[in-house]
C-alpha positions in Angstrom: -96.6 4.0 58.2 -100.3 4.4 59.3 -102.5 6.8 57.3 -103.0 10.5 58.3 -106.3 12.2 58.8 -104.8 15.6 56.9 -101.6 14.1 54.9 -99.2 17.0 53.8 -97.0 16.6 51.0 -93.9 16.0 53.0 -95.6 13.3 54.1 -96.3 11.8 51.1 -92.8 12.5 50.4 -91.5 10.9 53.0 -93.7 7.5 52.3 -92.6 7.6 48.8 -88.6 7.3 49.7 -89.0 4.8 52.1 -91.2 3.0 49.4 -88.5 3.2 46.6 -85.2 4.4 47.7 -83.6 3.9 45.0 -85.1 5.4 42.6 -86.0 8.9 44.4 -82.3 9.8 44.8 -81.4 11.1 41.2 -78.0 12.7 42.0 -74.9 11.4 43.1 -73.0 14.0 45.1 -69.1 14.5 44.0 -66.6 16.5 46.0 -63.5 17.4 44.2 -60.5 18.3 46.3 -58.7 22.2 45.1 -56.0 19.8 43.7 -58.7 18.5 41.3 -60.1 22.1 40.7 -57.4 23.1 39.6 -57.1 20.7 36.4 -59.2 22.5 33.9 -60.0 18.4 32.7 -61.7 17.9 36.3 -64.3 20.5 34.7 -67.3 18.5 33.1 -68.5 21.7 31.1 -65.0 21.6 29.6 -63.8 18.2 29.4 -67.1 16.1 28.7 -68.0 18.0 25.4 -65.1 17.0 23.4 -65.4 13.4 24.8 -68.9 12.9 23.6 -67.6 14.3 20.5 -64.4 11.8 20.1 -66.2 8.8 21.0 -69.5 9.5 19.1 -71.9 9.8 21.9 -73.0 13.4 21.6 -76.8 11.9 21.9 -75.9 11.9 25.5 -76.0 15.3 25.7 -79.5 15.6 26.1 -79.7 13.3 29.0 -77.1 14.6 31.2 -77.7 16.8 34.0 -74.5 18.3 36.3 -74.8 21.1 38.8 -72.4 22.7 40.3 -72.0 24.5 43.9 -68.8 25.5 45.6 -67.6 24.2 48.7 -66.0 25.6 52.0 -62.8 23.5 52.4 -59.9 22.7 50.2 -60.5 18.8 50.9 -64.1 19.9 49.2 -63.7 22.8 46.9 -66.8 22.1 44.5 -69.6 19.7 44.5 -70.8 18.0 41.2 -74.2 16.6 41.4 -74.2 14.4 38.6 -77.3 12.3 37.8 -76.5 8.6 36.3 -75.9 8.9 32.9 -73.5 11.9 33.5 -71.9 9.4 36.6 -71.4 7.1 33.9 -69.8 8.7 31.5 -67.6 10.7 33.9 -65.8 7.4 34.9 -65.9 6.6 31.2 -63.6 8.9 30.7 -61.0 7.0 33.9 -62.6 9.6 36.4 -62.3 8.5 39.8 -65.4 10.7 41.7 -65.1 10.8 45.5 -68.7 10.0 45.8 -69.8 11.4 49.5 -74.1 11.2 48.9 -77.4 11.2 47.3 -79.9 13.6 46.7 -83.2 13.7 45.2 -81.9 16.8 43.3 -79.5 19.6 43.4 -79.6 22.1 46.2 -81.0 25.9 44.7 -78.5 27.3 44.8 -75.9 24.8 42.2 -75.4 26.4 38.8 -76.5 23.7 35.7 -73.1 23.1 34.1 -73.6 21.0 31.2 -77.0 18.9 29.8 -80.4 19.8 30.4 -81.7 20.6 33.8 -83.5 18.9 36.5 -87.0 17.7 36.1 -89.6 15.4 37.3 
């Protein structure tokens, strides 16, 4: 990418996620079907808590981040945007997530479910 005269910060943006991919997508994007919904235990802010608590992690607590934002179609009810160590411990506890993206971070209008919220 050649240098602009009057760079904005989309630009720089833009070079930046093509320079590390990786590590500028902080959220994994999780659709849960209304089947899933409706099992209280498909709930992070309900079922992740007392997990933490069983197995002696409850350190984690201050380094998860999950949003929430409701979908439009019963195939995706809700949308978890989980960052990595909340991914992790979700299929900790034998959660299989139907993983459908990436995203720098949560859209503005998701709801912080459980941890600590977004940040750079």
């Amino acid at each position: 990418m050649e240098p602009l005269s009057n760079p904005t910060s989309n630009d720089l943006l833009l070079r930046l996620l093509s320079e590390h991919p990786h590590e500028a997508m902080n959220y994994t994007v999780i659709a849960q079907s209304a089947n899933e919904v409706q099992d209280i235990q498909n709930a992070p802010s309900v079922s992740m808590g007392p997990y933490l608590v069983s197995s002696g992690q409850t350190r984690l607590l201050t380094t998860l981040s999950i949003y929430s934002l409701r979908g439009s179609s019963r195939e995706q009810m809700r949308f978890l945007y989980m960052n990595v160590t909340a991914l992790r411990l979700w299929k900790d506890m034998g959660k299989q997530p139907n993983q459908i993206g990436t995203q720098h971070r949560p859209p503005h209008a998701a709801l912080l479910s459980l941890g600590v919220p977004f940040s750079e």
